[in-house]
NUMIRO-606518 format. One record per residue (C-alpha): residue number from 1; x, y negated, z negated; residue in three letters. Coordinates in steps of 0.2 Angstrom, whole numbers, plus 5000, padded with zeros to 4 digits. Layout:
// residues N
   num      x      y      z   residuo
   NUM      X      Y      Z       Ala
...
This chain:
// residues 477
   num      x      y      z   residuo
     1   4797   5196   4950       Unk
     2   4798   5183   4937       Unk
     3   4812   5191   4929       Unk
     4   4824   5189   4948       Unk
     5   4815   5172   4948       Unk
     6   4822   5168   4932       Unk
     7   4840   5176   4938       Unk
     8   4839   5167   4953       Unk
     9   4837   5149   4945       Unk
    10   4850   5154   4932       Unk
    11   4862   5156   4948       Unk
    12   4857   5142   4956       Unk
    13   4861   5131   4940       Unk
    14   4878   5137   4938       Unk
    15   4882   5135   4955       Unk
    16   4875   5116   4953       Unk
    17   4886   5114   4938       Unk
    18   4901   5122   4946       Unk
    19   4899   5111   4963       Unk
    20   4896   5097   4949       Unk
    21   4912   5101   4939       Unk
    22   4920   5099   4957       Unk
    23   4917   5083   4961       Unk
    24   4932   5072   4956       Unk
    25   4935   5053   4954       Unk
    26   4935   5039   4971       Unk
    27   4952   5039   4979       Unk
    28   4955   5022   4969       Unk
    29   4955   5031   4951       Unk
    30   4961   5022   4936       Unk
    31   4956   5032   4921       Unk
    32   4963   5029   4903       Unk
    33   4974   5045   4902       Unk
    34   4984   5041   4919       Unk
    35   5002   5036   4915       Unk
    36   5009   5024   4928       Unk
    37   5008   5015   4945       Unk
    38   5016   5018   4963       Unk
    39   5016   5006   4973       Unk
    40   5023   5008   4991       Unk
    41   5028   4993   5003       Unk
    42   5040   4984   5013       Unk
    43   5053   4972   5009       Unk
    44   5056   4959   5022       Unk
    45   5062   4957   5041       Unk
    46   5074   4967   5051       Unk
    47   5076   4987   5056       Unk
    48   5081   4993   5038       Unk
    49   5067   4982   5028       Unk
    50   5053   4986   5038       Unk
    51   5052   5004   5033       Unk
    52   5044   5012   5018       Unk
    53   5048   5009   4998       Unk
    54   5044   5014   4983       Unk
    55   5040   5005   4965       Unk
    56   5035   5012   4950       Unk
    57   5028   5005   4933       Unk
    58   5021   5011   4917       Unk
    59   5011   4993   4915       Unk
    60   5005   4988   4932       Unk
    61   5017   4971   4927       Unk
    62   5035   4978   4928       Unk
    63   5041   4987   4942       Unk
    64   5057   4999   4946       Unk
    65   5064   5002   4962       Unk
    66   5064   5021   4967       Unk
    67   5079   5028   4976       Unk
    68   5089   5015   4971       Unk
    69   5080   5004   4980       Unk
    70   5083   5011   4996       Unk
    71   5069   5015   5009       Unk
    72   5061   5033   5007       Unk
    73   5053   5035   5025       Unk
    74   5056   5029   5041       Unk
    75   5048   5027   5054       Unk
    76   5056   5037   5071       Unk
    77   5039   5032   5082       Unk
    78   5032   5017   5092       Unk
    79   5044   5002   5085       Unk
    80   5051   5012   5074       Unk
    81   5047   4998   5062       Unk
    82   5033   4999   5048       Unk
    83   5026   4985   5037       Unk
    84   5010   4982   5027       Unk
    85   5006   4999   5020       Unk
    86   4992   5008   5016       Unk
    87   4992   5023   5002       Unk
    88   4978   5033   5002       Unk
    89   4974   5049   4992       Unk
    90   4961   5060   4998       Unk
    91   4944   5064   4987       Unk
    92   4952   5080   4979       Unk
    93   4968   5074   4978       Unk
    94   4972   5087   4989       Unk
    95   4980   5076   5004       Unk
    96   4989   5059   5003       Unk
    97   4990   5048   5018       Unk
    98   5002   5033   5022       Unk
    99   4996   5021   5037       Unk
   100   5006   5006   5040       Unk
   101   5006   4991   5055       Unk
   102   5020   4997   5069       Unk
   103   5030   4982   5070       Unk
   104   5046   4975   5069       Unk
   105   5051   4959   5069       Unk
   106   5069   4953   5074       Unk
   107   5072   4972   5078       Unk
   108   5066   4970   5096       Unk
   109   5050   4960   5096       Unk
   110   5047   4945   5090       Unk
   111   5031   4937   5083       Unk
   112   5023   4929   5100       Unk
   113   5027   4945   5107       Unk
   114   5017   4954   5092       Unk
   115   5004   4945   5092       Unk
   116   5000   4947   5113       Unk
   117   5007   4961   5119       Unk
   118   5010   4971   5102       Unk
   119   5008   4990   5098       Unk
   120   4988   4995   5096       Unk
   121   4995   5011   5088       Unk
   122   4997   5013   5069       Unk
   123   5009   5023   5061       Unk
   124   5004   5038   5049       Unk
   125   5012   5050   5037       Unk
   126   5004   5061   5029       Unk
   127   5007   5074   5013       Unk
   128   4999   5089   5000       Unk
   129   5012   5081   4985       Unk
   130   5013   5063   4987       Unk
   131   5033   5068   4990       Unk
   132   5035   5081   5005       Unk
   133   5029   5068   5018       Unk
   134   5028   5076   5038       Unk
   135   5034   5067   5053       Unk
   136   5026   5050   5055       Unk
   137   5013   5051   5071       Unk
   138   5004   5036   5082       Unk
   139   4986   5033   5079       Unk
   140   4978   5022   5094       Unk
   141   4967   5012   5086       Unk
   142   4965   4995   5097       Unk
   143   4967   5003   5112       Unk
   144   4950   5005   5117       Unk
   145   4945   4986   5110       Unk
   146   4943   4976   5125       Unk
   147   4958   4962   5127       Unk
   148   4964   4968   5110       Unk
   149   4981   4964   5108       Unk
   150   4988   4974   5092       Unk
   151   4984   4982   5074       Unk
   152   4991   4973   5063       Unk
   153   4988   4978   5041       Unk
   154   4976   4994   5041       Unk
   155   4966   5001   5025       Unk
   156   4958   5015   5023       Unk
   157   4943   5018   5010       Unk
   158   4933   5032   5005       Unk
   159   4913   5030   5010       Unk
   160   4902   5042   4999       Unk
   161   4887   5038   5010       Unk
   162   4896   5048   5025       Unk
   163   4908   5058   5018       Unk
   164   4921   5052   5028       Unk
   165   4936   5036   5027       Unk
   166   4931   5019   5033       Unk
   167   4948   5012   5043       Unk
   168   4950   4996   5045       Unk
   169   4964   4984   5050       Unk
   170   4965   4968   5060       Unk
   171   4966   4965   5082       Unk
   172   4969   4948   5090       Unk
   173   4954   4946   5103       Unk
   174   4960   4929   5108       Unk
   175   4944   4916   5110       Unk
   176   4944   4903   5123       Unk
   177   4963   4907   5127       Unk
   178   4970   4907   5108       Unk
   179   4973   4920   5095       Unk
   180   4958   4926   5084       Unk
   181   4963   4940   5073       Unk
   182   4947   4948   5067       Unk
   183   4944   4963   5056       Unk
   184   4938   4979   5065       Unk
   185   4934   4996   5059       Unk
   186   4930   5016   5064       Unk
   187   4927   5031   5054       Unk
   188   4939   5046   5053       Unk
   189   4941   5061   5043       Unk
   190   4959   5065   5045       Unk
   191   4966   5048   5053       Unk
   192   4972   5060   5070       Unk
   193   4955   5054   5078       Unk
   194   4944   5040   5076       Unk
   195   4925   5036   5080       Unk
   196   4926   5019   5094       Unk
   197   4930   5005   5085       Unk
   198   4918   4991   5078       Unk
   199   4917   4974   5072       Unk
   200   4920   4971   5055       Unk
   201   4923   4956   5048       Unk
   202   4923   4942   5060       Unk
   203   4925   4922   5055       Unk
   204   4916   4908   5064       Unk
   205   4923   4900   5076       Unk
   206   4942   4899   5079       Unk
   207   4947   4906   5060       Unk
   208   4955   4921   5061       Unk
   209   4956   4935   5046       Unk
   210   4970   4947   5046       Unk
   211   4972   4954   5027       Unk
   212   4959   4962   5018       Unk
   213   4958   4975   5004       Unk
   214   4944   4983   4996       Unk
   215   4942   4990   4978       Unk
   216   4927   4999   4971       Unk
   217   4921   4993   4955       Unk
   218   4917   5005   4941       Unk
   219   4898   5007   4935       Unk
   220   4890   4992   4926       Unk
   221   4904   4983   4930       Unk
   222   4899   4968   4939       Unk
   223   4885   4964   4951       Unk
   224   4894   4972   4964       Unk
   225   4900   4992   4969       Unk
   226   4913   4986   4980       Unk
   227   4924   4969   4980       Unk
   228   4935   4963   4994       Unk
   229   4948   4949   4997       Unk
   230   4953   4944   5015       Unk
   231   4966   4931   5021       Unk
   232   4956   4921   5029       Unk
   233   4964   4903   5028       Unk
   234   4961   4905   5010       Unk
   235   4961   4921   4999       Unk
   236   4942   4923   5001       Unk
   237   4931   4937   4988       Unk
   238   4915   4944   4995       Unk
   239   4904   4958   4985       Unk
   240   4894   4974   4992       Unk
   241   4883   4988   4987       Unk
   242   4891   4997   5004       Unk
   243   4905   4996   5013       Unk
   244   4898   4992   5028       Unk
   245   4883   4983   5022       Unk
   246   4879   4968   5019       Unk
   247   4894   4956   5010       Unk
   248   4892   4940   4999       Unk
   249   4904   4928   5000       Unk
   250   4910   4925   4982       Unk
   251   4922   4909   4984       Unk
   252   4942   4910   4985       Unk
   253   4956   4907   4976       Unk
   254   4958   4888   4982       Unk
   255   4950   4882   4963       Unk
   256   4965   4891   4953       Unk
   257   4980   4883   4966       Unk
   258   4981   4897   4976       Unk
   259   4978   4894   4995       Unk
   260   4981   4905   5012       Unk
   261   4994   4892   5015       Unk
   262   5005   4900   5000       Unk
   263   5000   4917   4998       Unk
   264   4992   4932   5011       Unk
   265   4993   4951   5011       Unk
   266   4980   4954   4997       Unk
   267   4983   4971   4983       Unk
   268   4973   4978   4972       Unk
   269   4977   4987   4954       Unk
   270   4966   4993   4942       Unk
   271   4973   4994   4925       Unk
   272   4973   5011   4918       Unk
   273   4961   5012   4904       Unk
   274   4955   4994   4904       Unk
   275   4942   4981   4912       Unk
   276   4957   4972   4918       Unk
   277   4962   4969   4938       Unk
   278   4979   4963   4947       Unk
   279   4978   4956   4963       Unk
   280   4993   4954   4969       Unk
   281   4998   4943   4982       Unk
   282   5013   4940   4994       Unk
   283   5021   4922   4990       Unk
   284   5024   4921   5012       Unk
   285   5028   4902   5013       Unk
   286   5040   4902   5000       Unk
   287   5047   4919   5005       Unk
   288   5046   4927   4986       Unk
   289   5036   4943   4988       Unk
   290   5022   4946   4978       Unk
   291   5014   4938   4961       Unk
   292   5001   4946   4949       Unk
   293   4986   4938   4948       Unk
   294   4974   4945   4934       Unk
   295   4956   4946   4929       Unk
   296   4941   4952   4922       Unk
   297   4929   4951   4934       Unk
   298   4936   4951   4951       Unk
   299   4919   4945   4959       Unk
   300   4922   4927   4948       Unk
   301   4935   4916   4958       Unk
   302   4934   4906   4944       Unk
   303   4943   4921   4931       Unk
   304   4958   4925   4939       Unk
   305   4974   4919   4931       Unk
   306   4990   4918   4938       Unk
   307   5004   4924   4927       Unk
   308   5022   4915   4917       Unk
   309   5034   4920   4927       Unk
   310   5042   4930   4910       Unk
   311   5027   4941   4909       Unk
   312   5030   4953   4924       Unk
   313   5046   4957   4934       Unk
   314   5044   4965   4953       Unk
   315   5061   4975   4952       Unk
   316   5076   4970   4964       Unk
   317   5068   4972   4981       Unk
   318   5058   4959   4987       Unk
   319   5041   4967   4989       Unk
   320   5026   4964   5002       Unk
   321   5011   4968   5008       Unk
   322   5009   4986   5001       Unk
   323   4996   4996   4990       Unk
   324   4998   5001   4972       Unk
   325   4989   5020   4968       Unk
   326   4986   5026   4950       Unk
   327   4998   5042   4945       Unk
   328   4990   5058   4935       Unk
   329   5003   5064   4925       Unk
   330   5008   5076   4940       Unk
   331   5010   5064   4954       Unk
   332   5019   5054   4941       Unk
   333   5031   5069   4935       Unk
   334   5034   5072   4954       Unk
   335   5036   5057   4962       Unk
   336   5050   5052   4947       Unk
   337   5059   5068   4951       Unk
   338   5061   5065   4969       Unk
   339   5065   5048   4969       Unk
   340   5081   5043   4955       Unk
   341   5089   5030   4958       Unk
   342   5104   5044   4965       Unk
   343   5119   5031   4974       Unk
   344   5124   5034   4991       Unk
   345   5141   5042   4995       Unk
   346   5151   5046   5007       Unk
   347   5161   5064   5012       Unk
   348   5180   5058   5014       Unk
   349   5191   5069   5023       Unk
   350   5206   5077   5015       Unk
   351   5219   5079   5030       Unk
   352   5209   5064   5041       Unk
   353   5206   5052   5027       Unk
   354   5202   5039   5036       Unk
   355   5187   5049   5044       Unk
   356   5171   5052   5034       Unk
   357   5156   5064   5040       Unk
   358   5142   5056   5049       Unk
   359   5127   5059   5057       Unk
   360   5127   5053   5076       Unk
   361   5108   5057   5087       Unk
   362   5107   5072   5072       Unk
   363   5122   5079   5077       Unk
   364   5136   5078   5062       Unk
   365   5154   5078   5063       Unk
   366   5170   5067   5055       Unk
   367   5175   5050   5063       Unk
   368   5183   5032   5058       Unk
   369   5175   5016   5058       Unk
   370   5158   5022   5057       Unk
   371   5147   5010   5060       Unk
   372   5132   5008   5055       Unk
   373   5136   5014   5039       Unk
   374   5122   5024   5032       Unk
   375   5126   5033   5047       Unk
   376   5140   5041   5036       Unk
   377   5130   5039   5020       Unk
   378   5123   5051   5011       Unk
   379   5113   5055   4993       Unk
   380   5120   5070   4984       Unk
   381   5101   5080   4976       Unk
   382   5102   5094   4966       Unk
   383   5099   5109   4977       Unk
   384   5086   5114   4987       Unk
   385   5089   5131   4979       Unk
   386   5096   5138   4967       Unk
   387   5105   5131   4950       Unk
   388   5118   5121   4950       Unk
   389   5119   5117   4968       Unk
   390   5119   5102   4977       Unk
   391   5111   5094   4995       Unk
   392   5115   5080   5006       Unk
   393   5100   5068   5008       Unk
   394   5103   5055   5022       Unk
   395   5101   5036   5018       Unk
   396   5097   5033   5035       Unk
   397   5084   5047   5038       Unk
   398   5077   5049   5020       Unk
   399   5071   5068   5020       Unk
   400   5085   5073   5031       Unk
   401   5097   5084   5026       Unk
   402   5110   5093   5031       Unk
   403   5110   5110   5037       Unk
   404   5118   5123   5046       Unk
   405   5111   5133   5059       Unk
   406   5123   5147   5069       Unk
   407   5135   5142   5058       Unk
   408   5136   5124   5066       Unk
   409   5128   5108   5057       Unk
   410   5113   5095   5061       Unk
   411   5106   5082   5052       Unk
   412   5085   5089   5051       Unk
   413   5071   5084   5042       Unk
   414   5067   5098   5027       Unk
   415   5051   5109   5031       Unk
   416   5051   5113   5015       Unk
   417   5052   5132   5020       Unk
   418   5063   5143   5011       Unk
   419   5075   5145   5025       Unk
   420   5077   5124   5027       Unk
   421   5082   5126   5007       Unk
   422   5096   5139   5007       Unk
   423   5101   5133   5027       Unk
   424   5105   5116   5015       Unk
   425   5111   5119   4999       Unk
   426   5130   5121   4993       Unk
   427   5139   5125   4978       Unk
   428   5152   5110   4975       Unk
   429   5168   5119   4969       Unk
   430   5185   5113   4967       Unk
   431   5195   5106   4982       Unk
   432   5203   5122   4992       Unk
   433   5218   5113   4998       Unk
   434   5217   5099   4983       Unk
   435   5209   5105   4966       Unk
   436   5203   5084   4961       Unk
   437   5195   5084   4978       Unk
   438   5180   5095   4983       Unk
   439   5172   5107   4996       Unk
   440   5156   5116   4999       Unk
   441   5149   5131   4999       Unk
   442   5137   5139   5005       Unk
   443   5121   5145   4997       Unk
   444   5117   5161   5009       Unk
   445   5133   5162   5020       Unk
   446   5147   5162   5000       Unk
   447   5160   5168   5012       Unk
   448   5161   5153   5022       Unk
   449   5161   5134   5019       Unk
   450   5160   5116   5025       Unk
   451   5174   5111   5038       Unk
   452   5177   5101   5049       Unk
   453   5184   5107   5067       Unk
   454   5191   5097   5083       Unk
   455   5179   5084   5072       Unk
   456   5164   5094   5073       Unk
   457   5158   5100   5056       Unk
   458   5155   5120   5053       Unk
   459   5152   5133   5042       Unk
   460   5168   5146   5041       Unk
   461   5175   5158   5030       Unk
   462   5192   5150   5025       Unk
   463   5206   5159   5028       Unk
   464   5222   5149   5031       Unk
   465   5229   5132   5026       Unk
   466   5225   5123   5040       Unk
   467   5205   5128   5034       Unk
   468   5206   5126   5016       Unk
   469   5212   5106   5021       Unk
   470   5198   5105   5035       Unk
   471   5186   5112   5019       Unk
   472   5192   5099   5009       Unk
   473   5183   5082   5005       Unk
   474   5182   5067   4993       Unk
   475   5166   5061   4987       Unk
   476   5166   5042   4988       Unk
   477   5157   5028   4986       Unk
């Protein structure tokens, strides 16, 4: 008996150290050896700035637009405009989500009609790679809040206590006839459902609170676990030991010149490798975007330090309310690859040249005077598949392509099945009808190509001239 004993505890301390070794890092990481920053967000008003971008630094202070600057999601639900996004990677870095506010302003609602009568749905993506995102879905979040009005800038944080995410954004519940947006809150575990929804954060009186962001404190840092800042009327710091305990209120920002009349939309970055924080903050009244504010104690008002405007550059979008995650080396390597700054083009006809092929309801053919314009614009990727191949990547619909089914052509979003890859990759050869113009073929079907028929565009073997001109395209800027 004591020898099993002695086996049996030898098991039951390798499986502690292997459950131990298993563990990994708060959702908010920022060890030493990771390489960069993403950050995604928004850039401003309108159907084509309220969707969701991407930035990238090595320094936390100097960003680069990804994909030329162009959006890499869309929303195609609710609004079918997103701002104010959240980026949240899962415990095990096995899942990422994005959640973001669905609204869009000056794109069929304006701001009185957002704030009263405004979706109560937020929009989420989700993905395993941080770069194959699914289709965006709906998550009612304010619907079941008496006389709530919207949801407006959610966040989402990991809770150790319940092994679970706390989601929270903000709801106007007007008071005594006027607008109060407070801060409510509800568990969930894969942001499809959510426990009923709770108070949060709630001001006295008439002040409302619609921005907050949380950021959990490395051990012995500090007097606190967990800081947060809320725009509040001013940018307002509060400290916990729990997310959903007990906060202190720290002070604001108001003592080094920056007040809720200038700035909102409060993000977080931990410097990789250092004791040293960026808040950033949106510069709203004077329409700029965000600004790095930096520290070493983000639970001291007093400490932060806004920046010389040499010492950091935001890239060429204007950038807002957003979220900046930490990169491993991976997510780093992947997210670069997905994302090059690849210019948008456009497939010119040969023997219609003023026509170009366009997307129209997902449907694809050749026509003139396509307007909108991305409608007929297009980013060549290297191949799904293969080696030297190329795919057509919509600027309208990023993660779109175009692909051929029965030999006919739709623009569809890749399901990154193996069928999706070789159904959208071509070989670019020289032009059959004009040898300095081009045309495409197929990766599976090599007896047939691209063509365009009574405007329609195919996929045929090529056989006569007639088809080797229909085959034929320019790519053009």
């Amino acid at each position: 008996m004591p020898a099993v004993l002695s086996r049996l505890a030898a098991i039951f301390v390798a499986a502690c150290l292997l459950f131990t070794a298993q563990v990994v890092t708060t959702p908010q990481r920022a060890a030493a050896a990771d390489p960069g920053y993403l950050m995604v967000h928004f850039t401003g008003e309108g159907a084509t700035n309220q969707q969701m971008y991407l930035s990238h630094s090595t320094d936390g202070l100097h960003w680069n637009d990804l994909n030329g600057g162009a959006m890499v999601l869309r929303s195609t639900v609710g609004t079918k405009g997103v701002r104010d996004p959240a980026l949240v990677r899962s415990p095990d870095g096995s899942k990422y989500w994005i959640i973001a506010t669905d609204l869009c302003i000056s794109c069929g609602q304006d701001w009185n009609a957002s704030i009263n009568n405004g979706s109560r749905n937020l929009v989420v993506w989700e993905s395993s790679d941080l770069v194959s995102w699914s289709d965006p879905w709906l998550l009612n979040v304010a619907g079941a809040i008496p006389d709530g009005r919207n949801a407006w800038a959610p966040e989402a944080i990991w809770d150790p206590e319940t092994n679970d995410y706390v989601l929270y954004w903000a709801t106007n519940v007007p008071l005594n006839g006027k607008t109060k947006h407070r801060i409510f809150y509800a568990r969930t575990s894969d942001f499809h459902t959510i426990s009923t929804p709770q108070i949060y954060i709630d001001r006295p009186g008439a002040q409302e609170i619609i921005d907050t962001q949380i950021i959990e404190m490395p051990s012995g840092v500090g007097n606190y676990r967990y800081v947060r800042a809320s725009g509040d009327g001013q940018i307002t710091l509060e400290g916990s030991n729990s997310i959903l305990g007990t906060w202190t209120d720290l002070g604001n920002l108001s003592g080094v010149g920056l007040t809720g009349a200038m700035v909102e939309g409060p993000m977080w970055m931990k410097f990789n490798g250092q004791n040293k924080w960026g808040l950033y903050l949106d510069q709203y009244a004077s329409n700029r975007g965000y600004m790095p504010v930096l520290t070493t104690d983000p639970s001291n008002p007093a400490s932060y330090q806004t920046q010389a405007a040499g010492s950091y550059n935001m890239g060429g979008t204007k950038k807002r309310h957003g979220w900046i995650l930490n990169l491993t080396a991976a997510e780093e390597s992947r997210v670069l690859a997905r994302w090059p700054n690849t210019p948008a083009q456009r497939l010119q006809s040969y023997n219609f040249q003023d026509r170009y092929v366009r997307q129209t309801n997902f449907d694809v053919r050749i026509d003139p005077n396509v307007s909108p314009a991305d409608d007929a614009q297009f980013r060549m990727r290297p191949g799904l598949t293969g080696t030297g191949t190329v795919s057509f990547e919509s600027v309208k619909f990023p993660g779109y392509f175009l692909r051929h089914a029965n030999y006919d052509f739709q623009l569809v979003r890749n399901d990154g099945t193996a069928q999706f890859a070789a159904d959208a990759t071509f070989r670019q050869v020289a032009g059959l009808a004009d040898s300095s113009w081009s045309s495409f073929q197929s990766y599976n079907h090599p007896d047939r190509y691209i063509r365009h028929y009574a405007y329609q565009l195919k996929l045929d073997p090529i056989t006569t001239a007639t088809g080797r001109a229909d085959a034929t395209f320019r790519v053009t800027s």
